[in-house]
C-alpha positions in Angstrom: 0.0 0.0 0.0 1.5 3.0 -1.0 0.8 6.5 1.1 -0.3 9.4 -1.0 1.9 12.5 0.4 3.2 16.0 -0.6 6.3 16.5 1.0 7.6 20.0 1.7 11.0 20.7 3.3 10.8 23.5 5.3 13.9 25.0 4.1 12.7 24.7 0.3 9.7 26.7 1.1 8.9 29.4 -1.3 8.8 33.6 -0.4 11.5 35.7 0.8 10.3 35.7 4.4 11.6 32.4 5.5 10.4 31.9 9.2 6.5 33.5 7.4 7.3 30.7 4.9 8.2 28.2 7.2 4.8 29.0 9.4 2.6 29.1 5.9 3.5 25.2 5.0 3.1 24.1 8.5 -0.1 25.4 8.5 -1.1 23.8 5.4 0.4 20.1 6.7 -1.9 17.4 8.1 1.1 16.0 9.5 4.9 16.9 10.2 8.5 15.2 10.2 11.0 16.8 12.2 14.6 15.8 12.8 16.1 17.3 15.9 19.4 16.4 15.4 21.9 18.6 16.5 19.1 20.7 17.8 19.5 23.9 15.3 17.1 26.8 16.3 15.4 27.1 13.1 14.3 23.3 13.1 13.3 23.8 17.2 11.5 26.7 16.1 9.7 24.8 13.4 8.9 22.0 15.5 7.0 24.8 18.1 5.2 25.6 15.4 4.1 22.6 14.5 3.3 21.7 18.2 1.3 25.1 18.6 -1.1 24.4 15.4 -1.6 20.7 16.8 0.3 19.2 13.9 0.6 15.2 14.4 4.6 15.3 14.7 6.9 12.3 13.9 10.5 13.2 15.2 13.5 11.0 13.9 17.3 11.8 14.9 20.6 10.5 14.6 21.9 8.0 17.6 22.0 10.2 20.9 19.3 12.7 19.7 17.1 11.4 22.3 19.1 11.6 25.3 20.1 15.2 24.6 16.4 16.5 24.5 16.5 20.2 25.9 13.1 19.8 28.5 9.9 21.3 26.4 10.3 17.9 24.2 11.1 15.6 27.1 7.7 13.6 27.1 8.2 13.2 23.1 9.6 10.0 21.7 12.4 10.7 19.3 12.8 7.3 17.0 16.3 7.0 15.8 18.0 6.4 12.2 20.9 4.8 11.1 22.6 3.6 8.3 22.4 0.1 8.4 19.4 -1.8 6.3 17.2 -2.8 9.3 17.4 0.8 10.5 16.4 2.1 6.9 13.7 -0.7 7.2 12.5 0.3 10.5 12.5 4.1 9.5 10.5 3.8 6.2 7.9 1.8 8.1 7.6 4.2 10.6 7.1 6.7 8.5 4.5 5.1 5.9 2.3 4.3 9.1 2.7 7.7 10.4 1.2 9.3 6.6 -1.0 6.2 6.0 -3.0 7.4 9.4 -3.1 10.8 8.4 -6.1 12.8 7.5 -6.7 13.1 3.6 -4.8 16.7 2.8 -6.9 19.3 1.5 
């Protein structure tokens, strides 16, 4: 079964206004996908948002993401990725059951 999804990074988002950009897409998302790694402030920020509008969120980071969690995300399970196949596996799977559950997009 395949999921039908438009993805949208949130750095490829169109307009000069990055962070208005940024907020536009999110609102237009049924659901978001949010790797914390490394914890930049634009993708913090951009997970807010998504938490504010009451976005579905699915976070995935690199090994280690989960045990530096700064404490507004501490209740919020952060899957992990690697590079091996199983991981791969694991994350695609994830992933198609976190879009297959979503609400149809407008």
């Amino acid at each position: 079964m395949q999921a039908d999804a438009e993805v949208v990074r949130g750095v490829a988002a169109l307009g000069q206004g990055i962070v208005f950009s940024i907020r536009e897409e999110t609102a237009r998302a049924s659901d978001v996908l949010v790797d914390p790694t490394g914890y930049k402030l634009n993708v913090c920020l951009e997970l807010g948002m998504a938490a504010t509008m009451g976005r579905d969120t699915l976070l995935f980071g690199a090994p280690g993401t989960a045990e530096r969690r700064f404490a507004a995300i501490d209740k919020c399970r952060i899957h992990t990725y690697g590079a091996d196949h199983a991981s791969r596996g694991f994350f695609r799977e994830q992933v198609l059951g976190f879009v297959r559950r979503a609400p149809t997009m407008l």
